[in-house]
N, C-alpha and C positions, 0 to 999 in steps of 0.2 A: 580519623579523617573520613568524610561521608561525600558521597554524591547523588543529587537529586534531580531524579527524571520525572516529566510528565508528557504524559500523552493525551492530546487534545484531541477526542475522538467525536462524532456525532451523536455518540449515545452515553458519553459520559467523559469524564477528566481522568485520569489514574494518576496518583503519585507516586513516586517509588523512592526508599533513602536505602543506596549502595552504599556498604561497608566495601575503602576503596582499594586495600592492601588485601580483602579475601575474596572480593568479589559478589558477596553475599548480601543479599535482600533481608534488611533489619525491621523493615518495616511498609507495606502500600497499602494505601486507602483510593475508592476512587468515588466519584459523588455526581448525578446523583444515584442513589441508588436504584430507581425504577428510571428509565428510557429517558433522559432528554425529548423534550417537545421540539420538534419541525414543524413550525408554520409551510401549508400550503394554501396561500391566498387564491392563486389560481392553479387549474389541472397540469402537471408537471413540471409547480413548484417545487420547492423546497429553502424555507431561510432559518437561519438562527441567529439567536441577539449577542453580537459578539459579549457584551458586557456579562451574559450567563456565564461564557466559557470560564472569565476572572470568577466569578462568583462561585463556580464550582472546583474552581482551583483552590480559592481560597479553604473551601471546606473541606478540600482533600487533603491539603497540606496542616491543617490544624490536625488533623485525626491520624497524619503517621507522624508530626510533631510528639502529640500524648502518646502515643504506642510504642515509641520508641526511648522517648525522653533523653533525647539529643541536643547535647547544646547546639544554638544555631551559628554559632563562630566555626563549630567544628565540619558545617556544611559549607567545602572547599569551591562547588561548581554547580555548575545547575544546568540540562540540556533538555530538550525539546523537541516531542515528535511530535507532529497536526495531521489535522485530516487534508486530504492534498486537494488542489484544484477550487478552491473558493474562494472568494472576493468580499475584500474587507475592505470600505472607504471610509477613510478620515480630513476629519479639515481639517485647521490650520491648531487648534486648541486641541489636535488628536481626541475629538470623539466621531461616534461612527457615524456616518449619514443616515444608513439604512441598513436592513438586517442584511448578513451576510447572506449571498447567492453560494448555496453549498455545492457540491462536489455531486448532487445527484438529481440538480435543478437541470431540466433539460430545454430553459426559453431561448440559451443562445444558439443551439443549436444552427438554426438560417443565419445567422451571422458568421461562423466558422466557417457556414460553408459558402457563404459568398465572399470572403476572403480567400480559401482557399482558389475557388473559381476563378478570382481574379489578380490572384499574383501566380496562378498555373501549379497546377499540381507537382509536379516534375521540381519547380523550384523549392515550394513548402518543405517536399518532402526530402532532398538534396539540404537544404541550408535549415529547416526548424525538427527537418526529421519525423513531423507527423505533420495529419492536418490541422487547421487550428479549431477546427471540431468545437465541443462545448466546455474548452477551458476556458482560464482564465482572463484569457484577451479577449476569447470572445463574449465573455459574460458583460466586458466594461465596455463593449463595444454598445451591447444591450441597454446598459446604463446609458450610456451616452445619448440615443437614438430616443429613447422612453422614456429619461429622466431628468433632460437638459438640467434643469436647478439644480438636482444634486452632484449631478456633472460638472457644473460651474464652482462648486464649492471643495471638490475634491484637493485633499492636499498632495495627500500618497494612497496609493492602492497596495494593500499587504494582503498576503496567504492569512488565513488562520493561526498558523504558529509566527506568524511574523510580529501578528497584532498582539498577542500575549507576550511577547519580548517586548515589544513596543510598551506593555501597560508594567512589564520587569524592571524596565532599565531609559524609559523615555526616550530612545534613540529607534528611528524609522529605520528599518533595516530588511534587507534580503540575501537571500544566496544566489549564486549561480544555478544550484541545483533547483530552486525553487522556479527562479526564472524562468528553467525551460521547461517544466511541471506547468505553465502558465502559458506556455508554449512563445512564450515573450524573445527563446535566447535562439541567434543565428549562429550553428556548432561552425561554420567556417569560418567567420568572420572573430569568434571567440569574442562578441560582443551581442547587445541587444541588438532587437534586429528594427532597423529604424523603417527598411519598406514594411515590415509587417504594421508595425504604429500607422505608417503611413496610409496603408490602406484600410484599417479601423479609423483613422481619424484620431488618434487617441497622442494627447503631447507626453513627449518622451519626460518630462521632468515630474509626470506622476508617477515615474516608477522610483522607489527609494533605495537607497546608500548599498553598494554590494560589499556583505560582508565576508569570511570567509566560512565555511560549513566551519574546520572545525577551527577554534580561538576566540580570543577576548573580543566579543558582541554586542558588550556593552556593560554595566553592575546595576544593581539594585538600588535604585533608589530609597532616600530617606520613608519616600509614601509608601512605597511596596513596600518595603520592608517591615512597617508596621503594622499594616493588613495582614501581611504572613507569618508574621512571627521569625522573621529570620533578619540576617545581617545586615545591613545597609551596605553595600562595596561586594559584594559576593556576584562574582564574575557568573555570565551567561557565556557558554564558549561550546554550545553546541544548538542547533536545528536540522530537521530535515522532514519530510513528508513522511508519512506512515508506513508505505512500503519500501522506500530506499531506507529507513530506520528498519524496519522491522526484518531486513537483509544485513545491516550490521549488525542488528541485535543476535544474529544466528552467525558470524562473523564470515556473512558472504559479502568478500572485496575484490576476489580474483575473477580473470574472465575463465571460465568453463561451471564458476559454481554457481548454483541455483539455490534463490528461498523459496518457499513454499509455503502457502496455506491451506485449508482444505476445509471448510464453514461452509454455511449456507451456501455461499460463491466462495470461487476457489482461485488461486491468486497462483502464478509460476512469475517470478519477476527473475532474471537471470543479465549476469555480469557478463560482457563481449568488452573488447581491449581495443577496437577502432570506433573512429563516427560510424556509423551506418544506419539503414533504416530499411523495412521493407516495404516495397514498390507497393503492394497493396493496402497498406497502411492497416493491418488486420494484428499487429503490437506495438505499441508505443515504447520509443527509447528515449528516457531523461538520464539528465547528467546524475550520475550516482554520486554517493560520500564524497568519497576519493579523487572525484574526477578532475582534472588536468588538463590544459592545451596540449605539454607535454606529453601528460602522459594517461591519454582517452581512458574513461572506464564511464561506459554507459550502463544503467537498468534499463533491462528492455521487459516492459510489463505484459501481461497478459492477462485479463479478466477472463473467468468463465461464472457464465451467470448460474447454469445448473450443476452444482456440485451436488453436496450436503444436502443442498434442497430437495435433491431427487430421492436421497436413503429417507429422507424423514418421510417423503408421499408415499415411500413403499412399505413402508413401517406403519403409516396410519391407515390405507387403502389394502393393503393385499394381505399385512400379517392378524394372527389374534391379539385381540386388545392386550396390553400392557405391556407385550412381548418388549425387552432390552434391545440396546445395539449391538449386548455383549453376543446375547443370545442368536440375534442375526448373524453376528459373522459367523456365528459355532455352525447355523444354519449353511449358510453358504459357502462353506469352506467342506461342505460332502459335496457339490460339486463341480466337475472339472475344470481344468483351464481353459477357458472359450466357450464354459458353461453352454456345451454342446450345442452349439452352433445359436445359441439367442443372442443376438446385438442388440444392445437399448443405447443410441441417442440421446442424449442426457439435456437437451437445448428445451429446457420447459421453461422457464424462466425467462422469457424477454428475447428482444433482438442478443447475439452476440456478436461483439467489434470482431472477434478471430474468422469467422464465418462474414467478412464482410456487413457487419449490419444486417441479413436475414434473421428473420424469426421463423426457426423450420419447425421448433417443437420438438418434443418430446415422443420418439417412434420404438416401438418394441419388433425385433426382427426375429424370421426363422423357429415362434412360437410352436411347438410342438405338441397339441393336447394329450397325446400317449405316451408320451416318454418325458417331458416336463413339468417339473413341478416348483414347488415356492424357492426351494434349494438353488437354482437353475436362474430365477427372476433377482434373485438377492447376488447370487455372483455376477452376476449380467450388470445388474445396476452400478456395482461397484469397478466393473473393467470398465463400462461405459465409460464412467468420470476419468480412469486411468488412462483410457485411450483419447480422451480429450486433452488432457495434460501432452498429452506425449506428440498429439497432434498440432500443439502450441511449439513446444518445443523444437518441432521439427523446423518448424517458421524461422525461430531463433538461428538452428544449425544453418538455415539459408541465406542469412544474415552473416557470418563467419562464426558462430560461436558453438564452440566442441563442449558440450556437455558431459562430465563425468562425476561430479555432485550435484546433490538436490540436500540441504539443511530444513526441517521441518521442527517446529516444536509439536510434543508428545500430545495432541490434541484433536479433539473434531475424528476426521474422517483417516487421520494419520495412528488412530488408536487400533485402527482392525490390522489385523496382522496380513489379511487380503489383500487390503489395498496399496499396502508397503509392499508386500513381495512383490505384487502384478506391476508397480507404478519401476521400481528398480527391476525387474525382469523386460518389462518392454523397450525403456527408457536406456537400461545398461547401464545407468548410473549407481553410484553407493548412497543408499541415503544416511546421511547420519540427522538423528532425534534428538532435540537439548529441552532444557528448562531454563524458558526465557521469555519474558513481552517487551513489548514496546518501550512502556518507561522504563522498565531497567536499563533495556538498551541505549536508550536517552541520556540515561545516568552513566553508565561507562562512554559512550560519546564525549558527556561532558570532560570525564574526566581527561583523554585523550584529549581533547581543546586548550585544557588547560595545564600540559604537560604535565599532568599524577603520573599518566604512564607514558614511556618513553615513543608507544607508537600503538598498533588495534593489537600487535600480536601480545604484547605485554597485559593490555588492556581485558584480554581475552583468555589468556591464560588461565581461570579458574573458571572459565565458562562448564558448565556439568555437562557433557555428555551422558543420554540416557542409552542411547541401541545405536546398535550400526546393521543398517542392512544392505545384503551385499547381491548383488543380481542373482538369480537360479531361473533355471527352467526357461531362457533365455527366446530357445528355438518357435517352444510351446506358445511362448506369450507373443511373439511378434508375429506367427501364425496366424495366433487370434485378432489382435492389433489391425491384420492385414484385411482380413474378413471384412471386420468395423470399418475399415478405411473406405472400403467398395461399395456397401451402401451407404456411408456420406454424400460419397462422389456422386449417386443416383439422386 
């Protein structure tokens, strides 16, 4: 018995076929293989052609179909991560109007925030929890204003993984979780939120059918199923955005634990157990997995634009050519904790939402010409990122949520033994390390939807733990943490 994940990314599709009784990855392909193209028609566009994303599913799943040589009877379920916050219009015949408005198009921008301005901040941020900024509502808002005809023709407006369920199983469908990723859902009201519609202008009957995150979503149609080579009736009984997936997939469901990424940009997305939000709107909280009327479990996200991206500039800028990362951390790890008094600012990369929207840039502090050297600039760089993380997190704790896990897969910037120790030494948390992505994660979701396993903890049960790392040198690091903190504030 098999379960099949995909993760619908901007740069490409992943398939994944979970063997369901060991938990084990038999087989993922993902396609295409060089970058997905983003059309940007104008400066600080970004779209894609929904019908690519099928099209690269499709060749993803032909290629862990041959790699594995799986009957496709034997594939029980099928679940769905997407790239979050994009806007997919279909008519009446479900095809698209126009390219999807992705996740990193920033035209709506003046529409989020003239919504926001006129239903009052205080309320936004009380009943949708954030502002409506440049998601989802405000993107069809965009539509709406620029593109009456395609506006007038709209049937349903769907997320990205909505639309790909939609071309699995021919039923218009969304989550809750999705909804409020869209910034569409009022958390008080435990329904959509009809002034926000109201104040875009936008009729409530474009939004489609609320499904459950996890359960029967819909099946495979006779046409899908041809295309993919798989069963006709073969239940979809899971979705979710990329990062509320990519926090099951490391099976963070409780409030105190944290997922974590650490890439180019670095992601802390963390579980809290009431509604809440913060007042300065500097992290975003959607309804997680698991979430409930009942019984609340928010992701509350945090983007950091300069992670990753700052080790690789100090690796092609300060080190000798060809130098590894391995070799950098060996580098940086002869100098001490607080790499004697240098703070480097890690904000090179763009405005950041945690800093309110400023773009301060990227600053080196307390430079030393006779006592510092490259040792000093490579540990520096890497607490930077640390103390940014933990400067997010702190946001969260003011939010109510007690932080004592952070779950990372073995990757990127989570590979230096540096910046595990400094990131659990400052933080106080345990991190524990797995071997897991998205569509697998997808793929055990599903199966959980569809009752293979009795609940996530069964589901999760043969999840690999790689390292556990457990706080040290606790006093040293929040010392330094502290330093960093004071010139932020300047």
């Amino acid at each position: 018995m098999y379960l099949l994940g995909y993760d619908i990314g901007s740069s490409s599709v992943k398939a994944s076929l979970v063997e369901a009784e060991t938990g084990k990855c038999v087989a993922s392909a993902f396609y295409p293989e060089k970058e997905a193209p983003i059309q940007a028609p104008k400066p600080g566009w970004a779209e894609q052609d929904p019908d690519a994303w099928w099209d690269y599913l499709k060749q993803a799943t032909a290629a862990v179909l041959a790699e594995s040589r799986v009957a496709s009877a034997d594939i029980k379920a099928i679940g769905i991560s997407y790239q979050m916050h994009g806007l997919v219009c279909i008519d009446k015949e479900g095809k698209p109007l126009r390219p999807s408005i992705i996740w990193c198009d920033s035209r709506a921008v003046p529409y989020g925030q003239r919504a926001f301005d006129s239903l009052g901040h205080e309320w936004c941020l009380e009943h949708l929890l954030n502002s409506p900024g440049n998601f989802t509502a405000a993107k069809l808002a965009w539509v709406k204003e620029n593109e009456p005809a395609v506006y007038e023709d709209i049937w349903k407006i769907l997320l990205p993984g909505d639309y790909v369920a939609y071309r699995l199983t021919g039923e218009a469908a969304t989550t809750v979780s999705g909804l409020s990723e869209g910034i569409f859902w009022n958390f008080l009201k435990n329904a959509p939120s009809q002034r926000l519609l109201g104040a875009l202008g936008i009729d409530e009957s474009l939004l489609a059918n609320i499904v459950p995150t996890f359960g029967d979503q819909g099946r495979l149609t006779p046409g899908a199923a041809r295309e993919l080579g798989l069963a006709a009736g073969t239940p979809v009984t899971y979705r979710a955005g990329d990062q509320p997936n990519n926090a099951l997939s490391l099976n963070v469901l409780n409030p105190g634990e944290i997922a974590s990424t650490a890439g180019t940009s670095g992601v802390v997305y963390g579980v809290i157990g009431q509604v809440a939000h913060d007042p300065l709107s500097r992290v975003n909280p959607f309804a997680h997995v698991n979430h409930s009327a009942d019984n609340p479990r928010l992701g509350v996200l945090l983007c950091i634009n300069g992670t990753g991206i700052l080790n690789a500039w100090v690796r092609r800028n300060l080190m000798p050519e060809g130098m590894s990362y391995a070799a950098m951390n060996e580098l940086a790890a002869q100098a001490p904790i607080g790499s004697d008094g240098i703070s480097i600012l890690p904000f090179g990369n763009g405005a950041e939402r945690m800093l309110q929207n400023h773009d301060v840039g990227c600053t080196f502090r307390g430079v030393n010409f006779n006592r510092h050297g490259r040792a000093h600039l490579l540990r520096a760089a890497q607490e930077g990122v640390v103390f940014s993380f933990c400067y997010g997190i702190e946001i969260m704790e003011q939010m109510g949520m007690k932080v004592d896990r952070i779950h990372a897969g073995r990757a990127n910037m989570f590979l230096s033994p540096i910046f595990r120790e400094a990131l659990a030494g400052t933080s106080g948390a345990t991190i524990e390390l797995y071997d897991t992505d998205g569509s697998v994660g997808a793929a055990r979701g599903a199966g959980i939807g569809a009752g293979i396993y009795r609940d996530a903890a069964e589901a999760f049960s043969t999840l690999e733990r790689l390292d556990v790392v457990e706080p040290v040198n606790e006093s040293a690091y929040r010392n330094a943490y502290e330093h960093w903190k004071s010139y932020l504030k300047q």
